[in-house]
C-alpha positions as CSV (number, residue, x, y, z in Angstrom):
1,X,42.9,51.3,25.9
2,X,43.6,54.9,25.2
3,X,41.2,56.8,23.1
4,X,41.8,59.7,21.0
5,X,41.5,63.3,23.0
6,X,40.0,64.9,20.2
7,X,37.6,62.4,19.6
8,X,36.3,62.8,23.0
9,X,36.6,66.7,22.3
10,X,34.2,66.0,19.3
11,X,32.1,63.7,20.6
12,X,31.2,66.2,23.6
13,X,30.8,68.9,21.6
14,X,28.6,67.1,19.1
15,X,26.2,65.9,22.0
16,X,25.8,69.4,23.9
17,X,24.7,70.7,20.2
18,X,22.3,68.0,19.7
19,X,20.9,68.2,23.0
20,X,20.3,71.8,23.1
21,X,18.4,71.9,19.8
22,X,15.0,70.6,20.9
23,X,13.3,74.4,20.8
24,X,11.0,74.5,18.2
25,X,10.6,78.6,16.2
26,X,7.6,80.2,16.3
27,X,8.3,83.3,15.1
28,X,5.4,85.7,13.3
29,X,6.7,89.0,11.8
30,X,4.3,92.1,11.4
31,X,5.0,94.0,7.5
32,X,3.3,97.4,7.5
33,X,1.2,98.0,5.1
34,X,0.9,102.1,5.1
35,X,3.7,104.8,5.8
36,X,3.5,107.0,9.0
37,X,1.3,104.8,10.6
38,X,1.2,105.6,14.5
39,X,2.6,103.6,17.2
40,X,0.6,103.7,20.3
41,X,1.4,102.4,24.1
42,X,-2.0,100.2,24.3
43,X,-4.4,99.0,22.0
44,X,-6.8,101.7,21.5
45,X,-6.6,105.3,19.5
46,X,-6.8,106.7,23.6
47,X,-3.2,105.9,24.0
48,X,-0.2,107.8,23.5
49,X,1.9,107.4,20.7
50,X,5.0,106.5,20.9
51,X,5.9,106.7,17.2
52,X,5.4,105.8,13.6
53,X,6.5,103.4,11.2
54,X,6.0,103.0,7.5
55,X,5.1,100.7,4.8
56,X,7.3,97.4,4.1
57,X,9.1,97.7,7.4
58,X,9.0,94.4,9.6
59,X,8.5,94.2,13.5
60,X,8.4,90.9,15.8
61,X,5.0,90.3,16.8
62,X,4.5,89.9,20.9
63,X,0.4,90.5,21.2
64,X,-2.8,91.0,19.1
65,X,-6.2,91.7,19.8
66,X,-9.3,91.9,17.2
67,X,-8.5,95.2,16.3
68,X,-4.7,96.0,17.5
69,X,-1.0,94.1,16.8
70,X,1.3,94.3,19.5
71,X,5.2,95.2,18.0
72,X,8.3,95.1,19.4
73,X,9.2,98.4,18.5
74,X,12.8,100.1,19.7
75,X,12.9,97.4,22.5
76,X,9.2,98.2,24.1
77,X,5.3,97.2,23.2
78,X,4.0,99.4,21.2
79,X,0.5,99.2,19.5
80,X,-0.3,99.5,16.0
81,X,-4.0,99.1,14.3
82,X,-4.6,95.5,12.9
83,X,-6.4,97.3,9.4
84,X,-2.5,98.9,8.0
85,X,-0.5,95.4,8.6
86,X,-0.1,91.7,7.3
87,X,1.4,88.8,9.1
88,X,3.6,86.4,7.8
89,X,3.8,83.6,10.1
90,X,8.0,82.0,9.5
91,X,7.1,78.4,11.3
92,X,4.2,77.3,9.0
93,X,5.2,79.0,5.9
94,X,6.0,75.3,4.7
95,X,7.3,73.8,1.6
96,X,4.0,72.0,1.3
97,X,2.2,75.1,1.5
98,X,4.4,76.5,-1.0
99,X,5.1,73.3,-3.6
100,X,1.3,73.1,-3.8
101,X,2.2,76.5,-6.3
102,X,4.9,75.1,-8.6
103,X,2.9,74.6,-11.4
104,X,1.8,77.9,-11.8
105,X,5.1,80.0,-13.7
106,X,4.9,83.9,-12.4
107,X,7.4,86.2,-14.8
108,X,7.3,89.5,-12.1
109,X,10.0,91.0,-14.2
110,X,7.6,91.5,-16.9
111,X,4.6,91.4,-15.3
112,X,3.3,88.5,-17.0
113,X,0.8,86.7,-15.0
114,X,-0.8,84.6,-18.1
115,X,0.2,81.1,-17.2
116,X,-0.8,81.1,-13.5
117,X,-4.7,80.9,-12.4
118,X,-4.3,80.4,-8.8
119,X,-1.9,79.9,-5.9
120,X,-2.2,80.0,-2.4
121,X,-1.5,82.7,0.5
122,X,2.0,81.9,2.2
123,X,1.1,84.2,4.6
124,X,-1.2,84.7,7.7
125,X,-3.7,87.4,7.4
126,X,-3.5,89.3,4.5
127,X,-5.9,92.3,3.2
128,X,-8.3,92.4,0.6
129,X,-8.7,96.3,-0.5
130,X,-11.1,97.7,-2.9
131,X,-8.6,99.5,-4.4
132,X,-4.5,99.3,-4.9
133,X,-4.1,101.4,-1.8
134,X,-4.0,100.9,1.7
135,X,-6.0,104.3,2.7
136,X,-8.9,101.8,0.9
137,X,-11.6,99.6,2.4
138,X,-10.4,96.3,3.6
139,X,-12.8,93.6,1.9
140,X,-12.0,90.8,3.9
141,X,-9.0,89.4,5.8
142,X,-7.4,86.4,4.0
143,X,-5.9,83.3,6.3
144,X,-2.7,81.7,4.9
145,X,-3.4,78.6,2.9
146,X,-6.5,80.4,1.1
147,X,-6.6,80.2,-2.7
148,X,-6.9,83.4,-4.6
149,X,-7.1,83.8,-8.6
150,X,-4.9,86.6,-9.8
151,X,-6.5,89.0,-12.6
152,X,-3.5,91.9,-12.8
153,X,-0.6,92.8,-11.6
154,X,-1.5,96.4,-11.3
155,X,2.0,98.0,-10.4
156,X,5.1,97.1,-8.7
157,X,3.6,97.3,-5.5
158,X,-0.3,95.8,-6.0
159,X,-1.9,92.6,-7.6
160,X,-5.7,92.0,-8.4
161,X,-7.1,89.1,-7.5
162,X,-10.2,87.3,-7.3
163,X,-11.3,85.4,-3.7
164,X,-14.4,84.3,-3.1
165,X,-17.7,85.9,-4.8
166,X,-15.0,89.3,-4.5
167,X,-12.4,91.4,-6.6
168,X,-9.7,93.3,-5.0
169,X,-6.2,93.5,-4.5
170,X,-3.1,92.3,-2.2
171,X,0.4,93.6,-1.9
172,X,2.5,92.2,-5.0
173,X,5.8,90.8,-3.1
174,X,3.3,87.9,-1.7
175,X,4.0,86.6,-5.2
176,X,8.1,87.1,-5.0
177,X,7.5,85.6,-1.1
178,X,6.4,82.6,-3.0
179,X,9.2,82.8,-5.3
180,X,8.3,81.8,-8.8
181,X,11.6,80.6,-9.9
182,X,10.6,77.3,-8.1
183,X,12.1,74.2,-10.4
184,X,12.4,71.5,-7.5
185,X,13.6,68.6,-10.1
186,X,15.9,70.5,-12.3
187,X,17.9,72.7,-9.6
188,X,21.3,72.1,-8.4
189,X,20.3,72.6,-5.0
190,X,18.4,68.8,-5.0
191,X,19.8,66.7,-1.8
192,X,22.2,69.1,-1.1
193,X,22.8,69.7,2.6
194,X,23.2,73.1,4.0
195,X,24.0,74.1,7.4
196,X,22.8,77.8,8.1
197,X,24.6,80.0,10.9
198,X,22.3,82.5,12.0
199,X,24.9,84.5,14.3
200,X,25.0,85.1,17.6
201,X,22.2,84.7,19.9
202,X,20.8,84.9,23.6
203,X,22.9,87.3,25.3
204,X,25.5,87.7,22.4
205,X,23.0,90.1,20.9
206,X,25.7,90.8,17.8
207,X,25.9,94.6,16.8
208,X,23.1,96.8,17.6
209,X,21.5,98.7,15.0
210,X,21.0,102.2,14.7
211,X,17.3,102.1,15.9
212,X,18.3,99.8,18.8
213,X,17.7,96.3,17.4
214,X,19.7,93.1,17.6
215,X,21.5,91.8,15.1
216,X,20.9,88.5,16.3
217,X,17.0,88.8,15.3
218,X,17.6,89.5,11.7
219,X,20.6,87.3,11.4
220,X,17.8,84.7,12.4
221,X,14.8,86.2,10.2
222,X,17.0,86.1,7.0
223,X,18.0,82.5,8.0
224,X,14.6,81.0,7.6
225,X,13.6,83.0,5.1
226,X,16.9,81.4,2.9
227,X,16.0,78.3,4.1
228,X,12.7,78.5,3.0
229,X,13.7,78.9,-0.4
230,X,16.5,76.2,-0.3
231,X,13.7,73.5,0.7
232,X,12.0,74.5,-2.3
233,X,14.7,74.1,-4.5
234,X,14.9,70.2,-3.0
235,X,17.8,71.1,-0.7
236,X,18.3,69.6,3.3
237,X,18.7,72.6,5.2
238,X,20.2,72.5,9.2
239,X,20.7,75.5,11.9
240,X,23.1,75.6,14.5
241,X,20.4,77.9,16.1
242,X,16.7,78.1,15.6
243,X,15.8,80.1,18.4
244,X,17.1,83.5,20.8
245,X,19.6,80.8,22.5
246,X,23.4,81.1,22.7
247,X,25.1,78.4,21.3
248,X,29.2,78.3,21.8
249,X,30.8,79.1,18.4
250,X,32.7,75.7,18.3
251,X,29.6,73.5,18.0
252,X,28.1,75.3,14.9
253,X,31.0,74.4,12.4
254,X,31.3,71.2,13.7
255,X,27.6,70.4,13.0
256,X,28.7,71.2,9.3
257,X,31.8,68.9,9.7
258,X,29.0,66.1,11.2
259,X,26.5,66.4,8.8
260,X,29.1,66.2,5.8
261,X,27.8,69.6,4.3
262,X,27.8,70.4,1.0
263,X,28.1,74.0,2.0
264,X,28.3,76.0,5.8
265,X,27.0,79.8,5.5
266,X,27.5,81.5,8.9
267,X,24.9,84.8,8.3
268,X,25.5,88.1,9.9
269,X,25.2,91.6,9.5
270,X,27.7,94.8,9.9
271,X,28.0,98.0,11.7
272,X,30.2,101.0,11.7
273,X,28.7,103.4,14.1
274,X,31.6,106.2,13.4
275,X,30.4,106.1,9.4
276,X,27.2,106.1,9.8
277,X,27.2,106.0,5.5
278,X,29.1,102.6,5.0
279,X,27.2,100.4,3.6
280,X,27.1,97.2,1.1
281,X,28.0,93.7,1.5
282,X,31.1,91.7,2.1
283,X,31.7,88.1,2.0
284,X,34.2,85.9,3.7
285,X,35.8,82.9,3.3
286,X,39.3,81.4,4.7
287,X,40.5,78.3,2.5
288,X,42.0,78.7,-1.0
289,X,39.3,76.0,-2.5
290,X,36.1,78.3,-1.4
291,X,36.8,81.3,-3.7
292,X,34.7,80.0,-6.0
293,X,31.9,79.3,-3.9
294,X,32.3,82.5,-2.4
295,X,32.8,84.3,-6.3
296,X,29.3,83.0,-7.0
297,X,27.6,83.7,-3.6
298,X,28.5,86.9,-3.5
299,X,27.8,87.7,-6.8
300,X,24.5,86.7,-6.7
301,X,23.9,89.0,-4.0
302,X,25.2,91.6,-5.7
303,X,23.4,91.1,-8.7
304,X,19.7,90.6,-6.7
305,X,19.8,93.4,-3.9
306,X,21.6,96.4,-6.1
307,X,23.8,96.6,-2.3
308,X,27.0,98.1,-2.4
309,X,29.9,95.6,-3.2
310,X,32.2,95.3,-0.6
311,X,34.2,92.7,-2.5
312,X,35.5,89.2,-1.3
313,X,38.4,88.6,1.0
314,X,40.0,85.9,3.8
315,X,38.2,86.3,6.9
316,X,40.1,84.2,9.6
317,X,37.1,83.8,11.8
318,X,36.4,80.5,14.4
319,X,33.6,79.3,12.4
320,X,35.2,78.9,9.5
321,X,38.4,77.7,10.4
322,X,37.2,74.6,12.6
323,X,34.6,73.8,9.8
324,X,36.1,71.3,7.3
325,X,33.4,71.7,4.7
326,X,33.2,74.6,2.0
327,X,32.2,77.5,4.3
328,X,31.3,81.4,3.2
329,X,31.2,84.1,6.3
330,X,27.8,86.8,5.1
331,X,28.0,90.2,5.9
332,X,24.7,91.2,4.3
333,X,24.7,95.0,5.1
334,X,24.9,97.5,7.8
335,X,22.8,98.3,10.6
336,X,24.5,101.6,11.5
337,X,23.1,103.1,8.1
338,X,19.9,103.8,8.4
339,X,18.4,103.6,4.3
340,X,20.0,100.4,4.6
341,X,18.5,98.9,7.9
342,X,15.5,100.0,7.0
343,X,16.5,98.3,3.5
344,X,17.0,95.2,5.5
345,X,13.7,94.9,7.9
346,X,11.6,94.6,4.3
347,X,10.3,91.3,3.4
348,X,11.3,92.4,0.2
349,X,14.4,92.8,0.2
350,X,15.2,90.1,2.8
351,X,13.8,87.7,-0.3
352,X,16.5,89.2,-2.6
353,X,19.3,88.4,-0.3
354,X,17.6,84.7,0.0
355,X,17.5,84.0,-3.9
356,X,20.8,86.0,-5.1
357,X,22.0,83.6,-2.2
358,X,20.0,80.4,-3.9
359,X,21.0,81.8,-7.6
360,X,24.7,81.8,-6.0
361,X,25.0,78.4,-5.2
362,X,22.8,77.0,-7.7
363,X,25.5,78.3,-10.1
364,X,28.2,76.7,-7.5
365,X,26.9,73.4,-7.9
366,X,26.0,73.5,-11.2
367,X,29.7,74.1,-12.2
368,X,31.3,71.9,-9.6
């Protein structure tokens, strides 16, 4: 009997995918929490420093003590104190954890915190200050899954709340990281099956940025951060890579093309190391029938990170042209320019590419 080649092809390819996604991600970011906060070889004020980051940057977390965090920092260990930092852990950041929220309603645009009492921490050790400052005395360290009453949202960048028998305050983007817009029953999004490209991986380490990191580690982080917020919306979300693994580019599009996807997003980020001031994002797609997709993706983008707009256009890449569902290539900014890596590496911002990414397909579906 002869069989088809390509079905063999297909079947192979299908198989080696499957089998090598059996890793499970545990990955735990540090956000810093003050600016010009030293980096130090060891964990103790008697070592060197080998630096200094500043507030709302993010850093892989290799080590911790009581009192010191362990960074990977430029591609070494370096040490920062446990008192300036929070740590938001990706693998347990649930949608129970989060869905156990939705019936609060959180208007951050205008400040309006009257119709929510309490919600709980999505991340892992969070700060309790006496006052909206983090040169201020920490009150207590908050676990992730504790229930705090917010009083105030003090400023853009501070929330009182109430834990406990005491009153202080926590950094406001917990409450964006939680995303308020949650509306599980009524969004487009419900049963809709994504497949999520983080690019590159393993050795294929992508671009390197300007301060020497990969972008296959934030091509990853934004990944489950977007997928985060797709789950919430009610949506079945699948990556062709969910850990520092290479994974041949022909597999990933045909998990799409498996799965019967409503929608393949292959996630990356630029770099243009002879103009250093380029900046903005682009967004790629290859067949005639995804310009709308790609109209509303990348306009929601635009509209929720402020980035430059680098337009739409054709992108003949192998990712999208084996994939035989609607398929967008993301090139959400540039890690030669430093304002806008640094852009990139905060939780807050990462959250605006997640939702104008949500908002963009939730306007997709809801006019297709």
């Amino acid at each position: 009997m002869k069989i088809n080649q390509q079905f063999i092809l297909f079947s192979l390819a299908v198989i080696l995918f499957f089998g090598f996604m059996h890793h499970n991600v545990f990955a735990q970011t540090v956000t810093i929490e003050a600016d010009d906060l030293l980096v130090r070889k060891g964990p103790a004020t008697t070592y060197e420093p080998i630096g200094h980051v500043n507030q709302d940057e993010s850093y892989p977390l290799l080590d911790e003590t009581d009192d010191w965090i362990a960074i990977d920092y430029d591609g070494q260990t370096g040490w920062v104190s446990r008192q300036y930092v929070s740590i938001i852990d990706q693998e347990t950041v649930t949608n129970k954890n989060l869905l156990d929220n939705e019936s609060s309603s959180i208007d951050t645009s205008t400040g309006d915190l009257s119709n929510i009492d309490t919600f709980k921490l999505p991340v892992d050790r969070v700060h309790l200050r006496s006052e909206a400052t983090t040169q201020s005395e920490i009150l207590a360290v908050l676990s992730q899954g504790q229930k705090v009453t917010i009083v105030e949202k003090t400023n853009d960048d501070w929330i009182k709340v109430n834990w406990q028998d005491k009153s202080g305050f926590i950094p406001s983007w917990l409450i964006d990281y939680k995303s308020n817009k949650v509306n599980k029953l009524n969004s487009s999004l419900k049963d809709k099956v994504i497949v999520i490209d983080p690019g590159h991986g393993g050795d294929d380490v992508g671009t390197i940025s300007i301060t020497d990191n990969y972008e296959k580690k934030y091509t990853l982080y934004t990944s489950q951060i977007l997928k985060n917020q797709l789950e919430l919306l009610g949506a079945k979300v699948y990556f062709t890579r969910e850990d520092d693994f290479y994974y041949a580019l022909t597999p990933r599009p045909l998990l799409a093309n498996y799965l019967a996807a409503d929608v393949f997003l292959s996630i990356h980020y630029n770099s243009e190391p002879q103009h250093p001031s380029a900046s903005g994002i682009n967004t790629y797609h290859l067949k005639d029938a995804d310009q709308d997709l790609a109209s509303y993706v990348h306009q929601g983008l635009i509209d929720n990170t402020g980035a430059n707009d680098r337009g739409i256009a054709t992108g003949d890449y192998l990712v999208l042209r084996l994939s035989k569902r609607p398929g967008l290539l993301l090139e959400l900014g540039f890690l030669s320019n430093d304002h806008e890596e640094k852009e990139i590496q905060s939780p807050d911002y990462q959250l605006k590419i997640s939702e104008g990414i949500v908002e963009g397909l939730e306007n997709y579906f809801s006019n297709h």
